[in-house]
C-alpha positions in Angstrom: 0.0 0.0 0.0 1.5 3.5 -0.9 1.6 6.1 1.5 -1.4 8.5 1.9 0.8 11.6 1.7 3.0 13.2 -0.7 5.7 16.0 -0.4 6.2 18.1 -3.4 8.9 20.3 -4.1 7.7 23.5 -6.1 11.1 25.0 -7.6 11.6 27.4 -10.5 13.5 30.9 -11.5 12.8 34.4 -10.6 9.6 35.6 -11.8 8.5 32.2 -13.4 5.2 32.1 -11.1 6.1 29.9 -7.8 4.6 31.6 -5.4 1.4 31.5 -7.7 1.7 27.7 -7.8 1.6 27.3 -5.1 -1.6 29.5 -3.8 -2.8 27.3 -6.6 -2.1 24.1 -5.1 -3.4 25.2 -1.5 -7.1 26.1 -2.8 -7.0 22.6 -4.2 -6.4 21.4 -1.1 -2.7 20.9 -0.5 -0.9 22.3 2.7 1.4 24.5 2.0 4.7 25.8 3.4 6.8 28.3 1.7 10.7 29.1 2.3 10.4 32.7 2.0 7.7 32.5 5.1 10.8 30.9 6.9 13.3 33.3 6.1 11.8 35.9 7.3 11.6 33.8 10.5 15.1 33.2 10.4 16.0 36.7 10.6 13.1 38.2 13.2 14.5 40.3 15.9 16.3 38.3 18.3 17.1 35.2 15.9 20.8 34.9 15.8 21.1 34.8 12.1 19.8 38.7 11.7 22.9 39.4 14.3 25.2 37.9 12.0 23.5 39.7 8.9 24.3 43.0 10.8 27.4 42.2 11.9 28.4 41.4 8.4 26.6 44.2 6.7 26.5 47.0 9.0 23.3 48.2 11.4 22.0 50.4 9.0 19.9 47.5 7.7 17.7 47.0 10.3 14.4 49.5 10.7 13.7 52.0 13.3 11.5 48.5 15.0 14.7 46.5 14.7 13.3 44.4 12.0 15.5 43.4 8.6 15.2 46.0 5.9 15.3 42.9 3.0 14.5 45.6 0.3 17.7 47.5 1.4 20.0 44.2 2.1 18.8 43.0 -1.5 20.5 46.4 -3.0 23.8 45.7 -1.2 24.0 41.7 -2.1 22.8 42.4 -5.9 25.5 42.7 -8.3 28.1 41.5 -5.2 28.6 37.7 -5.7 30.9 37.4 -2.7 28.1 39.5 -0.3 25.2 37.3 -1.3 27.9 34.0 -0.7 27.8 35.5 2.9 24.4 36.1 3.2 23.7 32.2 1.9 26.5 31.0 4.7 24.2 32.8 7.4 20.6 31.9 6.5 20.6 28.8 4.5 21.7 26.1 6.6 18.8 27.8 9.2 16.1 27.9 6.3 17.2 23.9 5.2 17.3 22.8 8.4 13.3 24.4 9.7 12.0 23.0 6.4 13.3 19.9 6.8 12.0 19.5 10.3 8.6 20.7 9.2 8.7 18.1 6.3 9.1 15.5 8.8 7.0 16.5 11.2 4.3 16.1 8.4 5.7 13.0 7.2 5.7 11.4 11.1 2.1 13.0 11.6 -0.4 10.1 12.2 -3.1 12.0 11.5 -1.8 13.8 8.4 -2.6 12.6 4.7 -3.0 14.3 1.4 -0.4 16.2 0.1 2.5 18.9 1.8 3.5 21.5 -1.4 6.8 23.3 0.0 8.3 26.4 -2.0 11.4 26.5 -2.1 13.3 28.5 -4.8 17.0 27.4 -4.0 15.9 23.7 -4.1 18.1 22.0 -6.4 20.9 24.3 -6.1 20.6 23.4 -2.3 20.7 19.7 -3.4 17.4 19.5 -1.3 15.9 17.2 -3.7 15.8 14.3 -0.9 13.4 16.1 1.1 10.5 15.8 -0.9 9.3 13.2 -3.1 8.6 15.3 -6.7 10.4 18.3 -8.2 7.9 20.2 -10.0 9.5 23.1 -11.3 7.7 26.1 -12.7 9.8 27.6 -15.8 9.6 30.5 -18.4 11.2 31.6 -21.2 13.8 34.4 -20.2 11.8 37.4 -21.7 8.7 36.6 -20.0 11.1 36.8 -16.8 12.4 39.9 -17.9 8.8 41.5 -18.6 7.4 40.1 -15.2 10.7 41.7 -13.2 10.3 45.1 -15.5 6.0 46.1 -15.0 6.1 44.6 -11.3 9.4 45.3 -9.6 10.4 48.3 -11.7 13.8 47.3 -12.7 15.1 48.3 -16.0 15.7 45.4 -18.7 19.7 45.3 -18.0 19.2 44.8 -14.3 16.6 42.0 -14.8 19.2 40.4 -17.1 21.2 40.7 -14.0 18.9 38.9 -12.0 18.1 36.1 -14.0 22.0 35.3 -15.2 22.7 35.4 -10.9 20.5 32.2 -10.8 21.2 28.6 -12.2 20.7 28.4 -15.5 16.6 26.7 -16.1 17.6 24.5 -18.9 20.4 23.2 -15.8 17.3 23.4 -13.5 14.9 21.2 -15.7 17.6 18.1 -15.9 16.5 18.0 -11.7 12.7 18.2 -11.9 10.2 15.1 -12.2 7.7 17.6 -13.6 8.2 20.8 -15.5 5.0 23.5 -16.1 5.9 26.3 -18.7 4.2 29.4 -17.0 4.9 32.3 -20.0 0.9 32.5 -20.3 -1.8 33.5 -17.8 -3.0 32.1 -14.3 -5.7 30.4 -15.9 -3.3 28.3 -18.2 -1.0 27.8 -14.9 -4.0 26.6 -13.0 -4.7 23.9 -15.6 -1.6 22.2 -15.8 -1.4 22.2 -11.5 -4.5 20.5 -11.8 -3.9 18.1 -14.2 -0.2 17.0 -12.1 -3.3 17.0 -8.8 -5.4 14.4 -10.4 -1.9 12.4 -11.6 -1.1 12.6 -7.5 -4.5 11.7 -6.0 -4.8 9.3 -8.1 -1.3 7.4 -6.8 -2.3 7.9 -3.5 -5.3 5.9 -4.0 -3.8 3.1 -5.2 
């Protein structure tokens, strides 16, 4: 009998749409846990990791309430490799380690069934593909990341370039997923191929 529970891995590059996914996959039922939701845990007042960040980067990051000013620490890590190889050093082995535990406390849960969707953009470069049991990975083609980054974040074409060539490359990325959704047309389009990879899983699980 296969288990009654599932762990996906939902994975992709800037601006392809993960964080749409997976709202998607949450009003179909899934629970969902996101990485950027643990980050900012990580580095909440009092968590060692944001005295690190300071001492690293300088006080001037944190807000007048002591909290991180991300906006502000994104700026100096941008275009500075060896800054955002610090930052990583600080926060990801905390990030890794709180999703893992929350993957296995789902996992060890008696009572829990169904499926566990975790967002986590660093997945494969973080070799966390052991944690969960699929890679989806939401992709797009380069300019519709460039168009997303340039009407919603307001930065101009060269800097979204930037981005985008910071990350791994998603040809590199799609050699790692069990499941790839091309996400360069609308929500609607998105939704439809989630659902189809929902009826795929429920249907293993009641095998």
């Amino acid at each position: 009998m296969m288990s009654k529970k599932r762990v996906l891995g939902i994975t992709g590059g800037i601006a392809t749409g993960k964080s749409t996914a997976l709202q998607i996959f949450a009003e179909l039922g899934a629970k969902v846990l996101s990485a950027d939701d643990i980050a900012r845990q990580v580095v909440a007042p009092g968590e060692p990791a944001l005295n690190e960040i300071t001492e690293r980067f300088g006080k001037e990051l944190l807000t007048s309430d002591g909290h991180l000013d991300r906006p502000a620490l994104a700026k100096k890590i941008f275009a500075d490799p060896h800054a955002r190889h610090d930052l990583d050093l600080i926060t990801h082995p905390r990030i890794i380690s709180a999703i893992d535990e929350q993957i296995k406390a789902f996992r060890t849960d008696p009572a829990a069934e169904g499926v566990l969707a975790v967002e986590i953009p660093l997945l494969i470069e973080c070799s966390m593909e052991s944690m969960v049991d699929k890679v989806i990975l939401i992709a797009a083609e380069q300019e519709t990341q460039v168009h997303r980054l340039t009407s919603r974040s307001g930065l101009s074409r060269d800097e979204a370039l930037m981005a985008i060539a910071a990350q791994m490359p998603m040809d590199r990325k799609i050699r790692h997923a069990d499941r790839v959704i091309w996400n360069d047309s609308d929500v609607e389009s998105l939704r439809g191929s989630i659902e189809g990879i929902w009826r795929e899983i429920f249907l293993l699980l009641e095998e």
